[in-house]
C-alpha positions as CSV (number, residue, x, y, z in Angstrom):
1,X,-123.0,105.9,-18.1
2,X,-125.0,107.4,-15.2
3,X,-125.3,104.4,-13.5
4,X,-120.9,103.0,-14.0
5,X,-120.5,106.8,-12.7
6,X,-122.4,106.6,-9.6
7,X,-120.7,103.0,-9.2
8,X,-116.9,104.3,-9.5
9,X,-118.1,107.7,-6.4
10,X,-120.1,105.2,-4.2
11,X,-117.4,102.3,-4.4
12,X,-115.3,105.0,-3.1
13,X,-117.4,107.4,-0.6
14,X,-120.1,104.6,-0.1
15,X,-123.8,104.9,-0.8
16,X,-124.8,106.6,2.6
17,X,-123.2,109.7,3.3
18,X,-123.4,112.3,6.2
19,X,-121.6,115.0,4.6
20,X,-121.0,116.9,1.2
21,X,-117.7,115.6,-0.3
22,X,-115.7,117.6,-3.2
23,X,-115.3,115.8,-6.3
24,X,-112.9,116.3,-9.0
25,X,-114.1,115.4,-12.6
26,X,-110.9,115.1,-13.8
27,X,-109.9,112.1,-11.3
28,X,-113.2,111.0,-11.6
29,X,-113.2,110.6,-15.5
30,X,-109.7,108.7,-15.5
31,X,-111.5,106.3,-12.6
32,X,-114.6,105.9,-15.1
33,X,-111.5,105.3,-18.1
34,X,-110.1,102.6,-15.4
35,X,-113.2,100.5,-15.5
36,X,-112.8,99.7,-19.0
37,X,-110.5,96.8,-20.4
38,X,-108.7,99.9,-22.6
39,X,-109.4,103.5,-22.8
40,X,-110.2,102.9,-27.0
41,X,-113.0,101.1,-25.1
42,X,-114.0,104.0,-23.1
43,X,-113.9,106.1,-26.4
44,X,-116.0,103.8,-28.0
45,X,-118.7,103.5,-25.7
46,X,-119.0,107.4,-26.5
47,X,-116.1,108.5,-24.1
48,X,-116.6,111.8,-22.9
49,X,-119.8,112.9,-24.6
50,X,-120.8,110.0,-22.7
51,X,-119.5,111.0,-19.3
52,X,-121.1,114.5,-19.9
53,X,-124.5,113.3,-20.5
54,X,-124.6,110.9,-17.5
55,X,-123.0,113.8,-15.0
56,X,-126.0,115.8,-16.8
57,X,-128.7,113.8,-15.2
58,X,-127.2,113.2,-11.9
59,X,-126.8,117.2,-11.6
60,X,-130.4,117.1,-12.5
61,X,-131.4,114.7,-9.5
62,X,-129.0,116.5,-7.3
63,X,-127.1,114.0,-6.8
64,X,-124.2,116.2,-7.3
65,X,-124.5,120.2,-6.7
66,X,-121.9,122.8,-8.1
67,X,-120.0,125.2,-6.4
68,X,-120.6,128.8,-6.2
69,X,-117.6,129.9,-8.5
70,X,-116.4,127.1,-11.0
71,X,-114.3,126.5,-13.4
72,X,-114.9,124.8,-16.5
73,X,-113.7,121.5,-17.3
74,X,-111.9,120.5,-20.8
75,X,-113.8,123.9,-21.9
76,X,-117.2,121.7,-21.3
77,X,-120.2,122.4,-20.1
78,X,-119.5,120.7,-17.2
79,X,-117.2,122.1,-14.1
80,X,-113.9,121.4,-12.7
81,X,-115.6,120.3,-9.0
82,X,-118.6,119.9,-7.6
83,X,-120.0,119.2,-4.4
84,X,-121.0,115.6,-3.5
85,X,-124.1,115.6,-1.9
86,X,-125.2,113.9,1.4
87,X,-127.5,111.2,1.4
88,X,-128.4,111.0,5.3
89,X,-129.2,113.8,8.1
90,X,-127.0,114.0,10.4
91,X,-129.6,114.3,13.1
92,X,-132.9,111.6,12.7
93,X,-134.4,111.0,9.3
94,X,-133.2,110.7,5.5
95,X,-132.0,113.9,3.6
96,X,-135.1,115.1,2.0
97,X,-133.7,115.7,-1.3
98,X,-132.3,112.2,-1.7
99,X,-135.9,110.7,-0.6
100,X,-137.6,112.9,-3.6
101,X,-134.9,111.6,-6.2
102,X,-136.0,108.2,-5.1
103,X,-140.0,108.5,-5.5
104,X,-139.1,109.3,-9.0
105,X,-138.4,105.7,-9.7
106,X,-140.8,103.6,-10.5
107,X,-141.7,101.4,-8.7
108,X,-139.8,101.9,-5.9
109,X,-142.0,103.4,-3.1
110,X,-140.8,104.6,0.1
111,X,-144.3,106.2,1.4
112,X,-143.9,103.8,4.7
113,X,-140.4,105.0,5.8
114,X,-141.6,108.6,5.1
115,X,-144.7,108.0,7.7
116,X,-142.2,106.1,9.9
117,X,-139.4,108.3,10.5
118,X,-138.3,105.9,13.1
119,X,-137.4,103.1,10.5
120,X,-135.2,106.0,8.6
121,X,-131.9,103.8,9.6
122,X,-129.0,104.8,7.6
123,X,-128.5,100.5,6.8
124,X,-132.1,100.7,5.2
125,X,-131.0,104.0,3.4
126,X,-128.1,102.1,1.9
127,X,-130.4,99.0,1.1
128,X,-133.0,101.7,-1.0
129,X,-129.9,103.3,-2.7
130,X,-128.4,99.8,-4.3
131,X,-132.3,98.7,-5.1
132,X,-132.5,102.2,-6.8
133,X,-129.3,102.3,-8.1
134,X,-130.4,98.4,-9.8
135,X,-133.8,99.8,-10.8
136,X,-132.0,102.4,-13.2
137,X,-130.2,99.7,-15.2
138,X,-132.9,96.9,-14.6
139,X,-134.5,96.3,-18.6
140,X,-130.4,95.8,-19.2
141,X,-129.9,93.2,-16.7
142,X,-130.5,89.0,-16.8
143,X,-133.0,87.3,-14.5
144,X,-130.7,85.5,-11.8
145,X,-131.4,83.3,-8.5
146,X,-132.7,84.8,-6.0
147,X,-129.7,84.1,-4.1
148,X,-127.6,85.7,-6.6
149,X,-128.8,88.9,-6.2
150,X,-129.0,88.8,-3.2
151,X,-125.8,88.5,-2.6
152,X,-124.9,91.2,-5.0
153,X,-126.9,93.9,-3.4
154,X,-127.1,93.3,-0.2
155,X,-123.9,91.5,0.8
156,X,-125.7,87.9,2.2
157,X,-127.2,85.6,-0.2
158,X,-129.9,84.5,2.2
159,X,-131.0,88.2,3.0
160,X,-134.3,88.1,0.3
161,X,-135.2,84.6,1.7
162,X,-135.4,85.9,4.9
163,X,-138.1,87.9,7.1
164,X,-136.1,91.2,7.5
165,X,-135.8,91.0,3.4
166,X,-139.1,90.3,2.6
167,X,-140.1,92.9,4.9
168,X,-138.0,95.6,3.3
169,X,-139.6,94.2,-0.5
170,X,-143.2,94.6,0.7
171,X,-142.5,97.7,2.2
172,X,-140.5,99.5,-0.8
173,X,-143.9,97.9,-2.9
174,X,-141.4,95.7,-5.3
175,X,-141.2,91.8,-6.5
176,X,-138.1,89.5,-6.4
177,X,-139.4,90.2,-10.4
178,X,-138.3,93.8,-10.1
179,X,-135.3,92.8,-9.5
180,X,-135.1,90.2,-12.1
181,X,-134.8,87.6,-9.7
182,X,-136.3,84.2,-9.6
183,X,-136.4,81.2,-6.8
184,X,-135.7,77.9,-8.2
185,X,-136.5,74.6,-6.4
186,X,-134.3,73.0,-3.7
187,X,-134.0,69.1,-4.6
188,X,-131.9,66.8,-5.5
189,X,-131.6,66.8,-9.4
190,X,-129.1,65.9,-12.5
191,X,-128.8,67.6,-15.9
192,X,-128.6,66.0,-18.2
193,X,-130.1,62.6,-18.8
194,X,-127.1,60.7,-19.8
195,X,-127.0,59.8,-23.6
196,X,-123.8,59.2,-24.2
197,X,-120.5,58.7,-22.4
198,X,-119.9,60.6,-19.5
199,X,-116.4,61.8,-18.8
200,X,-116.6,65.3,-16.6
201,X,-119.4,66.1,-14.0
202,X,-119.2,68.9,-12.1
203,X,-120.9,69.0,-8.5
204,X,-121.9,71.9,-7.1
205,X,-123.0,72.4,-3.3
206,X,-125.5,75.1,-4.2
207,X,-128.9,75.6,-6.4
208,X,-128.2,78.3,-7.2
209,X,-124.8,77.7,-9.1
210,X,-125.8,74.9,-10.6
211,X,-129.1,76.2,-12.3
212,X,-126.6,79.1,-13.8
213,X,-124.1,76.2,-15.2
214,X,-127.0,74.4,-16.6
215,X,-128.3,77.5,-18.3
216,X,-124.9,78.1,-19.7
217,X,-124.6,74.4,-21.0
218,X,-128.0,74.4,-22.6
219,X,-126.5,78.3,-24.4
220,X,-123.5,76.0,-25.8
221,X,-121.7,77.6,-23.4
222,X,-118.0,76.5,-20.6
223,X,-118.8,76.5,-16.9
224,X,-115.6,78.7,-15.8
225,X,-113.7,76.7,-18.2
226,X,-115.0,73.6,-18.3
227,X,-117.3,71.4,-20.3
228,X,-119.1,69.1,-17.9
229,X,-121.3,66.6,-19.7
230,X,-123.2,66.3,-16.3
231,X,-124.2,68.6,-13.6
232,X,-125.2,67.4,-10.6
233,X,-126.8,69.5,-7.6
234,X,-125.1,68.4,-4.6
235,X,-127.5,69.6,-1.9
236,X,-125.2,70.4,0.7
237,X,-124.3,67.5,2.9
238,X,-126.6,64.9,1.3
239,X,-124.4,64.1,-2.1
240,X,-122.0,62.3,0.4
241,X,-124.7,59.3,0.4
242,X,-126.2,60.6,-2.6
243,X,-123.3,60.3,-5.0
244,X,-123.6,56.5,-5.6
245,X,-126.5,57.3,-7.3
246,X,-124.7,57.7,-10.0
247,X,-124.0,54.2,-11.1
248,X,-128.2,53.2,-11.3
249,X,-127.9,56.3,-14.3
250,X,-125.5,53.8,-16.4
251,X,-122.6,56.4,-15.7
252,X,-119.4,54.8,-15.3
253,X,-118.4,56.7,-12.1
254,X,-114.4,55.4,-11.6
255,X,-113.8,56.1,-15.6
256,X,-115.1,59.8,-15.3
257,X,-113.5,63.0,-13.9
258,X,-115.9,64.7,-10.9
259,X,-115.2,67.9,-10.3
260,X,-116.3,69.3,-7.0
261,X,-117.2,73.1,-6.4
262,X,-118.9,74.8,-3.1
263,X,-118.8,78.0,-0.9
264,X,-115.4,78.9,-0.3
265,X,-116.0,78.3,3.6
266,X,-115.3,76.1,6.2
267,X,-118.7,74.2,6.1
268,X,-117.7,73.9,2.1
269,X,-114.7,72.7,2.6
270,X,-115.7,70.1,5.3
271,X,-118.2,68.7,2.4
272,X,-116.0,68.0,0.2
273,X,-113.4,66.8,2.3
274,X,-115.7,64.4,3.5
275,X,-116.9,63.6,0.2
276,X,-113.0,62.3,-0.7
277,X,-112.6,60.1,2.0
278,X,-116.0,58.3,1.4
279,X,-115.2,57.5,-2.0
280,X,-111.7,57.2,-2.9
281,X,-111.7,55.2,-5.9
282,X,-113.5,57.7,-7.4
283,X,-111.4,60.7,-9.8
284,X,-113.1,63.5,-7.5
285,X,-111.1,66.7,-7.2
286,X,-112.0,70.0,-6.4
287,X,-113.1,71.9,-9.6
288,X,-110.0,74.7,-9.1
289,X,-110.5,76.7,-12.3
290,X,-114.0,77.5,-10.8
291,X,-112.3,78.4,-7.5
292,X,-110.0,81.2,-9.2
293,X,-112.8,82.6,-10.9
294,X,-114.8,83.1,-7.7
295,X,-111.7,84.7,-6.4
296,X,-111.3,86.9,-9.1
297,X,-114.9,88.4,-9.6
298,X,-115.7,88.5,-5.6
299,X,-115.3,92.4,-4.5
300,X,-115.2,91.5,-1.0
301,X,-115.3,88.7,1.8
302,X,-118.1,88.2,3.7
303,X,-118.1,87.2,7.6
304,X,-119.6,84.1,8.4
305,X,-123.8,84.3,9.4
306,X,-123.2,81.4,11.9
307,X,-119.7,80.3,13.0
308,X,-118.5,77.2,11.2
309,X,-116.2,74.2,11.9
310,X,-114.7,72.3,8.9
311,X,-112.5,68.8,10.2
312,X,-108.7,69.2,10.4
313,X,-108.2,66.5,8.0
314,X,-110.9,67.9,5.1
315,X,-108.9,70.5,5.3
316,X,-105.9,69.0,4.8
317,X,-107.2,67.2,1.9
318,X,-108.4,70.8,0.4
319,X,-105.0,72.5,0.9
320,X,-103.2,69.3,-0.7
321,X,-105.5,70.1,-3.7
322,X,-104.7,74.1,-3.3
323,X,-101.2,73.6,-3.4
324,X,-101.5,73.5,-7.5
325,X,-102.4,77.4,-7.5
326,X,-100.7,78.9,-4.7
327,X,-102.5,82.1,-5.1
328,X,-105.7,80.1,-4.4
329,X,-104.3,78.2,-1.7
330,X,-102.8,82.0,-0.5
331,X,-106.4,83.6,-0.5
332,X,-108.0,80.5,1.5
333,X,-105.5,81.1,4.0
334,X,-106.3,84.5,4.1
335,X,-110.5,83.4,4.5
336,X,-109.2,81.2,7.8
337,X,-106.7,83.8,9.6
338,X,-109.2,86.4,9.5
339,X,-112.6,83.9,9.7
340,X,-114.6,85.3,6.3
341,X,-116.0,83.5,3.3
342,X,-116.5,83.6,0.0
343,X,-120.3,82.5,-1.6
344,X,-120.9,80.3,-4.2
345,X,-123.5,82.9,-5.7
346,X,-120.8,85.7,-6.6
347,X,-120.3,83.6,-9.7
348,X,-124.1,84.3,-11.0
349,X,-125.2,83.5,-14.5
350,X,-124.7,87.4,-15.8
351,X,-120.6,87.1,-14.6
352,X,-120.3,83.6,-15.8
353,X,-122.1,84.3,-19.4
354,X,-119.8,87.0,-19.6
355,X,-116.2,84.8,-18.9
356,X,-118.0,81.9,-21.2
């Protein structure tokens, strides 16, 4: 419960803050209620002996601080208010309090930033918060690309493969394994062999996706929905010469249905645009159940790393197909006018085993 409550304040005051904010439990516990599917699912989680217990702990790590004069809540031990504390001076440096709560969890370490007061950034302060924030909940959690988390705590799915986030790992002294995180191979590669009679096969543009789905298959388990009997790893660009592979495996490609499923960006939806043209008597579509689900889970939008162009008739072809779910359609013509994205990897295996 300490961990949902400190997702419901941050998703709304943000994991950095420069000043004390005032908190009311009583909005605060109806937010917490909110979160749930129904409130008899809030009750039985433990409802508000629950709630009590994790605002317990997070008065404990001073992470919230009462006010001088309260006034009891619900006739509990807990107040009305209380103050929400600041995570970040406002001059140079981290708030010292917030630092100590941090070197409490193990294994996070933060012994550099502290002897570098320079690097005390309020981004990097954000990036410790969401690792710590991970850390508490961590034995709970299901090992995931690397990609994947990335993506979920730091907004880019390429951040941990990169210098600045393998730099920020060393330095905090924690593993991609600490955060239950694993890289998996970049190839091209098929699951699985084909026994029998192959009638859906679902594409996907990223590793990361794919080794998820083929988790989920090998579990007995739908992909968002559907039930490929063949997963193939597209590898970006190269499954438009790749894909007539697919006959030397004794797959019948014209008889099957291909579903086709990538970033929701421009470079995605050049792929697969491309992909259509070059092989027309082929059933490809674009896998649209997947699409919604990606819609549905993402929190956000993300802006584009490197600016992207996607030809003006792929992107015809992709709107054709979008026309079936106008709300899909309406949301990727929401990504163009204001030039964002949506990643493959907000669909990890943890959501997806969850909608399955």
């Amino acid at each position: 419960m300490k961990e949902l409550i400190m997702q419901v304040i941050e998703c709304k005051y943000g994991a950095v803050r420069r000043t004390r904010t005032k908190l009311k439990l009583e909005k605060l516990e109806q937010e917490i209620i909110g979160t749930y599917e129904y409130r008899s699912d809030y009750v039985d989680a433990g409802g508000f002996s629950k709630f009590q217990e994790g605002m317990k702990v997070l008065l404990a790590e001073g992470y919230l601080t009462p006010l001088i004069r309260p006034k009891k809540y619900k006739s509990s031990a807990l107040d009305e208010v209380y103050w929400l504390a600041e995570t970040a001076s406002t001059t140079e440096g981290w708030n010292r309090a917030s630092m100590l709560r941090v070197l409490a969890a193990h294994p996070l370490k933060i012994n550099y930033y502290m002897n570098h007061p320079a690097e005390q950034t309020a981004q990097i302060w954000e990036y410790i918060e969401r690792i710590y924030t991970f850390l508490q909940s961590a034995g709970e959690r299901e090992i995931i690309t690397r990609e994947e988390r990335s993506l979920e705590l730091f907004g880019d799915e390429k951040f941990l493969s990169g210098k600045e986030g393998m730099q920020l790992l060393t330095r905090l002294g924690i593993t991609l394994e600490n955060l239950k995180a694993v890289t998996v191979r970049e190839h091209f590669e098929y699951y699985p062999e084909p026994l029998q009679s192959v009638r859906c096969i679902l594409i996907s543009e990223n590793h990361s996706f794919y080794d998820s789905a083929k988790r989920l298959i090998k579990a007995g388990k739908s992909v968002c929905g559907l039930q490929p009997d063949m997963l193939i790893y597209g590898e970006g660009w190269k499954i438009a010469s790749s894909l007539m592979f697919l006959e030397e495996l004794d797959v019948d490609p014209v008889g099957a249905s291909i579903f086709y499923v990538g970033d929701l960006d421009k470079a995605g939806w050049d792929i697969y645009g491309n992909l259509k043209l070059s092989y027309p008597h082929f059933k490809l579509n674009l896998a649209l159940t997947v699409y919604e689900y990606m819609v549905d889970v993402a929190k956000q939008t993300y802006p584009y790393a490197n600016e992207q162009k996607c030809t003006a008739s792929h992107l015809e072809l992709v709107l054709q197909e979008l026309s079936a779910v106008p709300r899909l359609k309406l949301c990727i013509e929401k990504l163009l006018e204001v030039n964002n994205r949506i990643p493959q990897e907000v669909l990890n295996y943890e959501v997806m085993a969850r909608l399955a």
